[in-house]
N, C-alpha and C positions, 0 to 999 in steps of 0.2 A: 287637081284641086289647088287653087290660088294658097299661099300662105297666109297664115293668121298674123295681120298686121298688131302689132301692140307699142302701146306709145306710154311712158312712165311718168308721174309727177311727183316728185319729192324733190325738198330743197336742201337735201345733203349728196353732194357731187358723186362724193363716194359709193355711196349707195346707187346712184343711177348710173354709175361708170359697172357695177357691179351685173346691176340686172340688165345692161345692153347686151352684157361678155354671156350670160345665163340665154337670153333670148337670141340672140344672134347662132349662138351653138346649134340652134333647135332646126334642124332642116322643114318645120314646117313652121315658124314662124318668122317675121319680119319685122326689123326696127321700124317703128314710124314715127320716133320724135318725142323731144323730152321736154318738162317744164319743170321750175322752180316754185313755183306760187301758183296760187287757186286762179290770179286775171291770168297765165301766162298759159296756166291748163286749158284753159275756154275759147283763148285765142288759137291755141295750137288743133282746136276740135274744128274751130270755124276754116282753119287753113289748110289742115291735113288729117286727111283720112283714116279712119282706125276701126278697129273690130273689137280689143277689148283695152282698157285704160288700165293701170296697176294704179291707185290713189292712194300719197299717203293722208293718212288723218290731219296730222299735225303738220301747219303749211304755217310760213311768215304771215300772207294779208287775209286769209279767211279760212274759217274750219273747212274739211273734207267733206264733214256732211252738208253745208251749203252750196259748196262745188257738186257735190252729189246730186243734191237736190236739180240743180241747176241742168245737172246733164241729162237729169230724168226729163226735164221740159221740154232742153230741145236740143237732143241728141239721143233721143230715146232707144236708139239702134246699136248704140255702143252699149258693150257691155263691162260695166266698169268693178272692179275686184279692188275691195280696200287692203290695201297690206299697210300692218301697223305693231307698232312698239306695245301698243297698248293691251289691256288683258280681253285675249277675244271673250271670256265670259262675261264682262263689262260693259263690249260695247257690238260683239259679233251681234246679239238681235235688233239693236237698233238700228247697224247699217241695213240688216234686210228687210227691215221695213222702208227705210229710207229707196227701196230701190236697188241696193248692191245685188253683185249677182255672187257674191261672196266676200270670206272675211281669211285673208291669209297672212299668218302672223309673223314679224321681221326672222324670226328663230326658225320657220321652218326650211327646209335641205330644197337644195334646186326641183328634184323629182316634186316633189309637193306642190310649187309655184307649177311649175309644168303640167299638171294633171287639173292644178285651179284653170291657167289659162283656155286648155282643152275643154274643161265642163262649159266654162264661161261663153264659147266661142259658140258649142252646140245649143245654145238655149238655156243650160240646166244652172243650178244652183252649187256653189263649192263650199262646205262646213266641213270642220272635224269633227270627231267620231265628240269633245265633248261637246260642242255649239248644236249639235243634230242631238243630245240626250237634252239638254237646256231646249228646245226647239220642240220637242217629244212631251216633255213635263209639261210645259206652258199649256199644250193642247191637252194634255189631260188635267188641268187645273190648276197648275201649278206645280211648283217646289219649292223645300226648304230651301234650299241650296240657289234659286233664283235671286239675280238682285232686286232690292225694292227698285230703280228706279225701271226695271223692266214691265213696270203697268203705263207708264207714260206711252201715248203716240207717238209717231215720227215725228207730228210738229212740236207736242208741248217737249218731247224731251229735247229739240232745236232751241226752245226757249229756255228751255231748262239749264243747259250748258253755259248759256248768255248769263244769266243770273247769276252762277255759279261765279262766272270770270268778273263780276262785278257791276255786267251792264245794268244802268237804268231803265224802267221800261218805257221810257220815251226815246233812248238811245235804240233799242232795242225793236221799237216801232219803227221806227225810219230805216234802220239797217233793212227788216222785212217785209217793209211797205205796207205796213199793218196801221191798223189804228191806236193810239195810246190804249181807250179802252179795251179792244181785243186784247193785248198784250195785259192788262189788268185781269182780262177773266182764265185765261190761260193759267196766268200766273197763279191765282187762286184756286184753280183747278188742279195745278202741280203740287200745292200745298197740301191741299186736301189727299189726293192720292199717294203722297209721299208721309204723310201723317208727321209737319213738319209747320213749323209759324213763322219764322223768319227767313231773309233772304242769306240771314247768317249759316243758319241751318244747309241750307241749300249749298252753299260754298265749304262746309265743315265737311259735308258727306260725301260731295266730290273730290276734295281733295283727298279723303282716307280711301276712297274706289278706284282712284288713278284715273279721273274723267276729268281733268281741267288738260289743257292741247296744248 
């Protein structure tokens, strides 16, 4: 059986000098190539071949979930595994709706990443035991314990983030080839389901969640 090619994107050196030493160990996986940034991720999909991507969230020229997005369009065969700083209870559901095939957090031990990649590689889905009770609640209607911006879709909560960081929604438009007014109803669609009036609000709640990149 061929080895499980895995290619990393994060823009701290350290880090991907880390998980080559990790993946390389593995007698059945394969380095296949690293990137710094979300254009440098897309280029390296279009040039060389891979079976799952490790992505981090937080990249210099564009978020992870737009790179994500992105690979779901036309790379759909990779399967790409978010590994991030950030609190998987914050953002583990949104990457998998976004498409991830999991959410593996910078703190977990080599064994961990190793057992992501393997689910990842077979088709299946990678969660911790909390992102799978988070995952469990939502399908039985909820939880205290959920965050509010976990009623957002994949898209509105893409716009949601934008808002949070500041952008315009004509900036905002253009970045996702949207109309001004789609980004207008979104936006107030985000309002309403976050029970929230300003774009102040929106940037208040992100930054106290750990969801600004």
């Amino acid at each position: 059986m061929p080895a499980t090619r895995v290619a990393v994107v994060d823009d701290h050196q350290l880090v991907r000098i880390g998980l080559k030493q990790i993946i390389e160990a593995q007698p059945d996986f394969a380095w296949a190539g690293e990137a710094r940034t979300g254009r440098e991720a897309l280029a390296l999909l279009r040039n060389s071949p891979c079976d799952v991507l490790l992505l981090d969230l937080s990249l210099p020229d564009m978020s992870g979930l737009d790179v994500l997005r992105q690979i779901k369009t036309h790379h759909d065969s990779i399967a790409t595994l978010v590994l991030s700083a950030y609190p998987e209870t914050q953002y583990g559901l949104n990457v998998l709706r976004a498409g991830a095939s999991g959410f593996v957090s910078k703190n977990a031990d080599d064994a961990e990443l190793c057992r992501a990649i393997r689910a990842a590689v077979r088709g299946g889905r990678y969660v911790s035991p909390e992102l799978a009770e988070l995952l469990v609640s939502g399908m039985q209607g909820g939880s205290p314990n959920e965050p509010r911006h976990s009623v957002l879709s994949e898209r509105e909560f893409q716009i949601f983030t934008k808002l949070a960081e500041g952008k315009s929604v004509s900036e905002i438009a253009a970045k996702l080839f949207l109309s001004v007014k789609t980004v207008s109803t979104y936006r107030t669609r985000i309002l309403e389901k976050m029970g929230m009036k300003t774009n102040a609000d929106i940037t208040y709640y992100a930054i106290k969640n750990n969801l600004l990149q």
